[in-house]
C-alpha positions in Angstrom: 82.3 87.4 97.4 82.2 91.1 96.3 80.9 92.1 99.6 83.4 90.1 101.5 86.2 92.2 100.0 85.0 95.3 99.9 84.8 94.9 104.0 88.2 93.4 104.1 89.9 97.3 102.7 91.7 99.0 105.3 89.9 102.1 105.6 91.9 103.2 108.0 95.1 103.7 105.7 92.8 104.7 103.1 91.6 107.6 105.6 95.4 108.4 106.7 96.7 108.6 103.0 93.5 110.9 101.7 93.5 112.9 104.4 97.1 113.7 104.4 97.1 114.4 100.1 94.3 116.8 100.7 96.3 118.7 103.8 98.5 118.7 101.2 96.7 120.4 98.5 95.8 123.2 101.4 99.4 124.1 102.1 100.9 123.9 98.8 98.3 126.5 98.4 99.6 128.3 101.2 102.8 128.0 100.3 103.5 129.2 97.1 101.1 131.9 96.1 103.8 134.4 96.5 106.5 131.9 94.9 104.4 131.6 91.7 103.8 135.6 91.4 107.5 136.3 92.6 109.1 134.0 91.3 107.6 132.4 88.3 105.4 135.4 87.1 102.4 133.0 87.2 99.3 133.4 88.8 98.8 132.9 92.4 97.3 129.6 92.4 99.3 127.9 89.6 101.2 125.3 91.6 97.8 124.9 93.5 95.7 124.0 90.6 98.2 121.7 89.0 98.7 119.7 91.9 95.2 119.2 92.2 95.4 117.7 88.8 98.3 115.1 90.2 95.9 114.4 93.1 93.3 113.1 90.9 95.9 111.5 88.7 97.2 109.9 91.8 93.5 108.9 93.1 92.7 107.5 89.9 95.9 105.1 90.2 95.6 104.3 93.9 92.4 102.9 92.6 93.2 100.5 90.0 96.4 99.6 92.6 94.2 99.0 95.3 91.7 97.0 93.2 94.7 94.7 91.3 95.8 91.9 92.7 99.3 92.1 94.2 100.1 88.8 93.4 99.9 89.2 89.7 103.1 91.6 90.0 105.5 88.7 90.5 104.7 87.3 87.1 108.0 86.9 84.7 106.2 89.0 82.3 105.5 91.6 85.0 109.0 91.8 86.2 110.6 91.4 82.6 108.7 94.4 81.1 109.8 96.5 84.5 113.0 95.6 84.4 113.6 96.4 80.6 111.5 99.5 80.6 113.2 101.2 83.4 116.3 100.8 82.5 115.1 102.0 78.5 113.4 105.3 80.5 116.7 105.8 82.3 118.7 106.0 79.2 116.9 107.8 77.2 116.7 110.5 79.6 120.8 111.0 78.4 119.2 111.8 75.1 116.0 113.6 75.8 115.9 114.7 79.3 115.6 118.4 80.4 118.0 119.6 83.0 116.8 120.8 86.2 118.8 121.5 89.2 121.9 120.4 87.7 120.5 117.3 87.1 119.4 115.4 83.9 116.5 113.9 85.7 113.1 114.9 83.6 111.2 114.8 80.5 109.8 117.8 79.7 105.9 117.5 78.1 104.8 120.9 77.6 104.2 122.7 81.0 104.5 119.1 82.7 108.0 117.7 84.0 108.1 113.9 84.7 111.0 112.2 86.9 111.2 108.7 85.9 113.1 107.9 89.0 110.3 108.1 90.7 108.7 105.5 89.4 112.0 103.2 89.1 112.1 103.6 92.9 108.6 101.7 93.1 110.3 99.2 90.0 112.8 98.0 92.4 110.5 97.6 95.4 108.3 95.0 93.3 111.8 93.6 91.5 113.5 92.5 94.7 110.3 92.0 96.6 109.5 89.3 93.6 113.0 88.0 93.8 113.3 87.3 97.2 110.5 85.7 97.9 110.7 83.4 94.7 114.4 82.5 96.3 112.8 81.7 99.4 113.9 77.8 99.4 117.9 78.9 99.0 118.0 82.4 100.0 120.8 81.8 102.1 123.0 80.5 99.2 124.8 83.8 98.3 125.7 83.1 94.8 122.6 81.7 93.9 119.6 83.6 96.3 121.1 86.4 97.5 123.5 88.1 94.4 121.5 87.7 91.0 118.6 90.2 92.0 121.1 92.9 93.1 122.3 93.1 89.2 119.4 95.3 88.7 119.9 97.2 91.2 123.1 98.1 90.6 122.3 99.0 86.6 119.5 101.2 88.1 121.5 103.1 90.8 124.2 103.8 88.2 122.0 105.2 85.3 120.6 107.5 88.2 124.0 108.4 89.6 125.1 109.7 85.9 122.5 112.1 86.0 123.3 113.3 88.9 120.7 112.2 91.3 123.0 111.2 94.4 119.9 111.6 96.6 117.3 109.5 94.6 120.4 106.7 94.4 121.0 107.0 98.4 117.0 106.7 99.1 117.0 103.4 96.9 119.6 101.7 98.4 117.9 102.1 102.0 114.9 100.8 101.2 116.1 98.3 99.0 118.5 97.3 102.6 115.3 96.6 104.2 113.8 94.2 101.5 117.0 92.3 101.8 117.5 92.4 105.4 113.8 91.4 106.1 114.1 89.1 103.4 115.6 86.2 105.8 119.0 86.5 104.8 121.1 85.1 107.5 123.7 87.2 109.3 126.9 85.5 107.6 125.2 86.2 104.3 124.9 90.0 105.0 128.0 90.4 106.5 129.1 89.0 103.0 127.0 92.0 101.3 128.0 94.2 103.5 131.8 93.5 102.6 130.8 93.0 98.7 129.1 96.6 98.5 132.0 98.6 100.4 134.4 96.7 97.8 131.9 97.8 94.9 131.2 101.2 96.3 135.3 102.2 96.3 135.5 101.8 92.4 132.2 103.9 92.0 133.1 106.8 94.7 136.3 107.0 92.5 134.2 107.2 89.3 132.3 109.8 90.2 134.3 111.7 92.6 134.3 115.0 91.1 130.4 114.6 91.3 129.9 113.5 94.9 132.5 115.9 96.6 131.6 119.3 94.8 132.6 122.1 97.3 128.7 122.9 97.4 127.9 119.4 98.9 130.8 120.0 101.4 130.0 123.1 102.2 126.4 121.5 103.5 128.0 119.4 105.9 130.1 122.4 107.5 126.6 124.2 107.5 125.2 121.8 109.9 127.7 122.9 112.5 126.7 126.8 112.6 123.9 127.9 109.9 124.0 131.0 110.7 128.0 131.5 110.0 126.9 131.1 106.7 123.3 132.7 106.4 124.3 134.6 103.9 125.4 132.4 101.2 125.2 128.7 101.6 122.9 128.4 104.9 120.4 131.0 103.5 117.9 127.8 103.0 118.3 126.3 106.4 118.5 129.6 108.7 115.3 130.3 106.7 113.6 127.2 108.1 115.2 127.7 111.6 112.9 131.2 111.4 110.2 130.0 109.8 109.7 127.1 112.9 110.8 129.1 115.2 107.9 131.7 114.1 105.5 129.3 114.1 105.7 128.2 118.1 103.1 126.2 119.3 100.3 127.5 117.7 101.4 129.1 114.2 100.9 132.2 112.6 97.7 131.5 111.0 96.7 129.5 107.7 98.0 131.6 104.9 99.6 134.0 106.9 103.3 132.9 107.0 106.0 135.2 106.7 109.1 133.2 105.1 107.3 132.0 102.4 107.3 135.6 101.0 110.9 135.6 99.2 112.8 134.6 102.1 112.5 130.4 101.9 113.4 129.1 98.7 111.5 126.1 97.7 108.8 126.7 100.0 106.6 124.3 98.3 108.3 121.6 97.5 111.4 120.7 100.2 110.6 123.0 103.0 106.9 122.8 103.0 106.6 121.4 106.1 108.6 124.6 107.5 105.6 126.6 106.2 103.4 124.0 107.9 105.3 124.9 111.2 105.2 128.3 111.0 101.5 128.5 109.6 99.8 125.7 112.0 102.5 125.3 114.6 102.9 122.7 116.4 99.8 121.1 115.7 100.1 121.2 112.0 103.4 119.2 112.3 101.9 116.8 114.8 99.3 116.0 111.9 101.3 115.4 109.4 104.4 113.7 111.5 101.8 111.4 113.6 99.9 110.7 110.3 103.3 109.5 108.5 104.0 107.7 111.3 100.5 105.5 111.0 100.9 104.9 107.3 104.7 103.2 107.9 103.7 101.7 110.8 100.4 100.1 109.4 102.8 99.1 106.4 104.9 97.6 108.3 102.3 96.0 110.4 100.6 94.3 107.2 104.2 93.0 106.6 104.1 90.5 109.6 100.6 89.5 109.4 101.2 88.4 105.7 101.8 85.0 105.0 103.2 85.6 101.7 106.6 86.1 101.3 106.1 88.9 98.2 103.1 90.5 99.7 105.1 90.9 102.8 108.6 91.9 101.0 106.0 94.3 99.3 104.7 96.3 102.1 108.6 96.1 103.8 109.3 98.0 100.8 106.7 100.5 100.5 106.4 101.2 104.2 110.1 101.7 104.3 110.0 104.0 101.2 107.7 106.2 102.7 109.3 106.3 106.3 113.0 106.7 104.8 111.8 109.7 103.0 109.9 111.4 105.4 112.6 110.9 107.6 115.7 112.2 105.7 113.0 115.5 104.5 112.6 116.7 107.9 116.1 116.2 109.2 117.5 118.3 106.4 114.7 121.2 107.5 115.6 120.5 110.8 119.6 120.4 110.4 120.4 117.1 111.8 121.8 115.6 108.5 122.8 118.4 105.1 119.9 118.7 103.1 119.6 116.5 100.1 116.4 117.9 98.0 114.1 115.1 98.8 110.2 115.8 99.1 107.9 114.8 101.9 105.9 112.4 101.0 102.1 112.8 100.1 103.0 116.6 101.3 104.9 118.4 99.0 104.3 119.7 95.5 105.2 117.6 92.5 103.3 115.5 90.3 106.0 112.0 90.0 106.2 111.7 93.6 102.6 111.8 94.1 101.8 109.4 91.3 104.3 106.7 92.4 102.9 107.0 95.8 99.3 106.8 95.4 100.7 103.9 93.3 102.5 102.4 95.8 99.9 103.1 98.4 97.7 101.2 96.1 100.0 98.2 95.9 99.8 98.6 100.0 96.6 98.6 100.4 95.6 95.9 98.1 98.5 93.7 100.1 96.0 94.6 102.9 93.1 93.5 101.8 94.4 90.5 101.0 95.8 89.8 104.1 92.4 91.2 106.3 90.5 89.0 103.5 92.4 85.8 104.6 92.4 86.4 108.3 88.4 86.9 108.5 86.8 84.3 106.4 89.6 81.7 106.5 88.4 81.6 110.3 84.7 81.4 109.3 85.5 78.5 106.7 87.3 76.8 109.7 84.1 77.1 112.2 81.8 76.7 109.1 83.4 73.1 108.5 83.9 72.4 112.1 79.9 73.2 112.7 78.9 70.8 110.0 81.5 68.2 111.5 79.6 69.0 114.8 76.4 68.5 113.1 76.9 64.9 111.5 78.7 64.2 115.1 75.2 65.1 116.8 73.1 63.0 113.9 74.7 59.9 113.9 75.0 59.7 117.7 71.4 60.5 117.8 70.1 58.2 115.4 
């Protein structure tokens, strides 16, 4: 039994996710030695060193994620103590939480900062999954199979939204818009939610319209149009990446030997790592880590339709989406197709929450897997097994 699922582990996702958080321990090396003697007055491999410690956090959690079973996530108890203690974490960050980035988003624990955000965002990927498939049987009953689950949702994005965290808010309501649409909601029923959420959405734009239309947040959307009118003052960050790519070429500059990292691009570490990765490694450094992101969403999503459980399956939607929805809104903010937003790339730059929640979630993912590769190879040999010792009695009583 033991041995039978131990082979059924995808080691290929295993592979993709490992080798992609150790790239990352390399570059956020790379990228901010000069940041942490510049900047912070630290030594050079501070950020290093402490990531290090989030990577073997996060390994230690992929782990026991991998190893759980998935299913026992949907129990009430499960979803009632998530439920509760996110929304408990959320508030009490009103009353203890440490302001960062004009944002009330952390608890501060001596020289550690943890988002609980983060985490939520994983909370509502195993809330909704859970919910949806338990509402399976009439989930195309809006009152009763489509609207309850969203509650939480809505509590969640709120508490986040008062922080401010417009970005964290705008990443959860995407991914949570694939659980639902994959969910098997028919067409009528989302054009329903579709109406219900603008009609919700007006009240809450009003509410905190002072928040969402600062002229800073403008002013990023008249940045996208000409950088470089403003590279002085509000386009500094993204002309900065513009050079920092556009040194790299096809081959880069040479590990460790970057040039905008030295002063010149703010947050090199964290949101415009993969800008030092361009200009460092080139093109091939950003092949690796774009074609590797690309395997772990699509293997996600992959595991999705091969799972015959509808939570396991809502699960991996979820995750996979996460992952992909991130990646995706990080580099076109680098790149300047959409105004940048502050949101990390996943497995890739520094930070110890988004790490955690997503060797956690990657855990959850890979366990979904398992079960799933588990199911597929020895229900089959149970199949022939039965049918050979059908075969067998066939052959003895016709030979007797």
């Amino acid at each position: 039994m033991f041995k039978k699922i131990v082979k059924s582990y995808d080691y290929t996702l295993i592979i993709a996710i490992t080798l992609l958080s150790l790239f990352s321990l390399i570059m956020v090396y790379s990228a901010s030695m000069a940041t942490a003697v510049e900047r912070y007055g630290v030594s050079s491999d501070y950020f290093y060193q402490k990531q290090k410690l989030f990577l073997l956090c996060g390994a230690f959690f992929f782990v026991i994620t991998a190893l759980f079973p998935y299913k026992a996530l949907k129990s009430k108890k499960v979803l009632i103590t998530i439920v509760f203690s996110s929304i408990f974490i959320l508030m009490a960050l009103f009353l203890f939480g440490h302001v960062a980035g004009n944002a009330q988003s952390w608890f501060k624990i001596g020289p550690f900062s943890i988002q609980p955000a983060e985490f939520v965002k994983l909370c509502v990927i195993i809330y909704l999954s859970a919910q949806y498939a338990k509402k399976q049987e009439y989930i195309n009953e809006f009152k009763k199979g489509v609207i309850p689950p969203l509650v939480y949702l809505g509590v969640v994005c709120i508490l986040i939204a008062i922080q401010p965290d417009f970005g964290t808010v705008e990443l959860i309501l995407l991914f949570s818009g694939a659980i639902i649409i994959s969910s098997g909601i028919n067409i009528k029923n989302l054009s329903k939610l579709g109406t219900l959420g603008v009609i919700v959405l007006i009240p809450f734009f009003l509410l905190f319209y002072n928040k969402i239309f600062t002229s800073t947040r403008m002013n990023r959307f008249e940045i996208l149009k000409d950088p470089f009118k403003f590279q002085e003052t509000s386009g500094y960050h993204l002309v900065n990446s513009y050079i920092a790519i556009g040194n790299g070429g096809i081959n880069g500059l040479g590990l460790g030997k970057g040039i905008e990292k030295l002063g010149y691009l703010p947050e090199s570490h964290t949101d415009f790592i993969m800008a030092v990765i361009a200009e460092e490694l080139g093109i091939w450094g950003v092949g690796f880590v774009i074609i590797t992101l690309a395997y772990i969403v699509l293997r996600g999503i992959y595991i999705a339709l091969q799972c015959k459980d509808p939570f396991g399956s809502l699960l991996a939607i979820g995750i996979s989406s996460m992952i992909g929805i991130q990646a995706f809104v990080n580099l076109a903010g680098i790149s300047g197709l959409i105004p940048l937003t502050g949101v990390p790339l996943p497995f890739v730059s520094y930070g110890g929450s988004s790490l955690i929640q997503l060797a956690i979630a990657a855990g959850i993912l890979v366990n979904v897997s398992m079960f799933v590769n588990y199911e597929k190879k020895y229900k089959k040999q149970r199949k022939q097994n039965a049918e050979n010792i059908v075969n067998r009695k066939n052959i003895y009583y016709l030979t007797k």
